[in-house]
N, C-alpha and C positions, 0 to 999 in steps of 0.2 A: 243435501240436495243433489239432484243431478245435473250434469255439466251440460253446458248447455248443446252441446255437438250431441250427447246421449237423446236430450228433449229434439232433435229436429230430425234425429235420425226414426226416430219413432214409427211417422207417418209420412206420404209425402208430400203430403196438403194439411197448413195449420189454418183452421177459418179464422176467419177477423172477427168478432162477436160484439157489435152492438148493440145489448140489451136495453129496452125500453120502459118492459115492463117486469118486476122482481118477478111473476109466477108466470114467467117464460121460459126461466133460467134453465132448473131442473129440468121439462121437456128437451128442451134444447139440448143439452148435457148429453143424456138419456137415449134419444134420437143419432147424434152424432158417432156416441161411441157404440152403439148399438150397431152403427153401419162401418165400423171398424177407425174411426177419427178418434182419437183419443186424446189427442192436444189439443187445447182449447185454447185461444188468445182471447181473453173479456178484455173488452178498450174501457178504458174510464170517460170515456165521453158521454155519459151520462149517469145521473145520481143512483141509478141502480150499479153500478158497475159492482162498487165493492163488496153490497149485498151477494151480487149475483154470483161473484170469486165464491165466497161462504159457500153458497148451497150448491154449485157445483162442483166441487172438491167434495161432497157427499157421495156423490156418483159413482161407483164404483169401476175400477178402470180409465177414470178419468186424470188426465195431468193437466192440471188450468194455472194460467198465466194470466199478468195482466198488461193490457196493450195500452198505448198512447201514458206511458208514464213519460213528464215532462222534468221532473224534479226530483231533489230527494226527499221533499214530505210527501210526494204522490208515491214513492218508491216505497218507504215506511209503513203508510196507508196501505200500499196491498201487500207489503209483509205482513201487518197485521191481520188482512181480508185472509189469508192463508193462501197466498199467489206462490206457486213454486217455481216461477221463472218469471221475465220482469223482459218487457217487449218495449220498443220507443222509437217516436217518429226519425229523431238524430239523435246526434252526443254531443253532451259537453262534459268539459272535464269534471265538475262536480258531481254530475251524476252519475258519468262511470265510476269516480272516485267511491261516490256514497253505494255503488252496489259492488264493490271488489269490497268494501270495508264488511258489508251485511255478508261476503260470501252466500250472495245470491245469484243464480245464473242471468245470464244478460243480453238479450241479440240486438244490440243498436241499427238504428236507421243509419245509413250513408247512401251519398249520391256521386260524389266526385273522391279523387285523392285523396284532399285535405282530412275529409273526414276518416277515409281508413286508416291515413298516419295518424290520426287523432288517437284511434282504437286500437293501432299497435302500440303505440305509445303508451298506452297505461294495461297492455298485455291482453289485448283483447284478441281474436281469432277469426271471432262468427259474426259476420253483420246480417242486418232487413237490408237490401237493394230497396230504396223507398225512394219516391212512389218511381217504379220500374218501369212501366211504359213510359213516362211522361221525363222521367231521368234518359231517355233517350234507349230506352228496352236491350234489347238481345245484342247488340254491336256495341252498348255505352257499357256494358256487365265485359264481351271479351276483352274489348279494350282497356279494362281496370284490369283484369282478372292476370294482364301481363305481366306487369311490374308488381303484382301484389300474389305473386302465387300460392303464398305461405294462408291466403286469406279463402275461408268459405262463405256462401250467401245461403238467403233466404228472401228473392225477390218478392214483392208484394208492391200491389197498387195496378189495378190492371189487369192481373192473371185472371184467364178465368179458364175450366175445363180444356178449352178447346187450345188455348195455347199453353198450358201448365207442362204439356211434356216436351216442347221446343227448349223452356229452361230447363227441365230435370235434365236435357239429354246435355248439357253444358259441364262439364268437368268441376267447377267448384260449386257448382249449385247443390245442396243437400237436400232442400225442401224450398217448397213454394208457400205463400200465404194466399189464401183467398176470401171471398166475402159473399162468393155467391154460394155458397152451402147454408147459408141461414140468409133468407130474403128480408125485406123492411116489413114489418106487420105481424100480424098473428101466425105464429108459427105453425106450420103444417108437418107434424112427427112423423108419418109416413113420407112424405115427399124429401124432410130433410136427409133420413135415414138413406133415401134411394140416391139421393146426392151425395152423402159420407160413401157408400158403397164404390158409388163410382170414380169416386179420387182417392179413396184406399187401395183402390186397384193398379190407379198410375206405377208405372213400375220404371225408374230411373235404370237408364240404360247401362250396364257393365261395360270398361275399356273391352274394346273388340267390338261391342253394338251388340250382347247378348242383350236381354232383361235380366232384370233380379227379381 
């Protein structure tokens, strides 16, 4: 599998994917990576989720993960859905525990210290900034980002386009997570595709203030 710092460098927007209904998956999938998104975070917060893993790891081009893993039989569950990367609101030590044992890649949730010493602590690197705006956004991320330099993010909770490149322009920030590239409802493949377009374009500013 690939490390988890390879999966976030990818793109620079991961959507959050609440599937609702299993034959939205595929469109979705389809849609996304068609407009250059290729990482795909499925949450299990609903009974589709782990179907939805399955037939989107079909997709060709596609790297899907699955998000809101709480445990290690939820972590299990989408090893076996075919998840190549394993996303979660926070940590605790079983569950980092149980995904360093699966050697499956892993971006935990953190919001304060505790949790990032939580995550160095059993060798971890990459966290989710979760839920980011409301963890106190862009000043609560520098202010961690001091004493923890050794550590990368992946805010989520909050971003959406318009401020997605205030965090990329952030020195440990890698990627962003968002949720507004696929809306609640029936999915619209031309609209989602014009929205992957537009966040595959974000472009994380190079030291000096070039682009990449």
């Amino acid at each position: 599998m690939k490390p988890i710092e390879t999966v976030m460098r990818v793109s620079p927007v991961i959507p959050v994917l609440v599937i609702e209904d299993i034959a939205h998956a595929r469109p979705v999938a389809e849609a996304l990576v068609a407009g250059g998104i290729r990482v795909l975070e499925v949450t299990l917060r609903t009974l589709a989720g782990l179907k939805a893993i399955e037939l989107m790891r079909q997709v060709p081009g596609a790297i899907v993960g699955a998000g809101t893993v709480l445990d290690p039989d939820q972590l299990a569950q989408a090893l076996d859905a075919g998840a190549e990367f394993i996303v979660s609101p926070g940590l605790t030590q079983r569950l980092g525990e149980a995904a360093l044992a699966a050697n499956v890649p892993l971006l935990p949730g953190v919001a304060n210290a505790s949790d990032i010493m939580l995550g160095l602590d059993l060798g971890l690197r990459h966290f989710k900034f979760f839920p980011a705006a409301a963890a106190g956004g862009i000043p609560a991320l520098k202010a961690l980002a001091g004493p923890f330099g050794m550590a990368s993010f992946c805010p989520t909770g909050g971003v959406s386009l318009a401020t997605a490149p205030d965090w990329l322009a952030l020195e440990p920030v890698i990627c962003v997570g968002g949720s507004w590239l696929v809306p609640p409802g029936t999915p619209d493949p031309a609209a989602i595709t014009q929205a992957a377009l537009a966040a595959s374009a974000l472009a994380k500013p190079r030291a000096g203030g070039t682009a990449a």
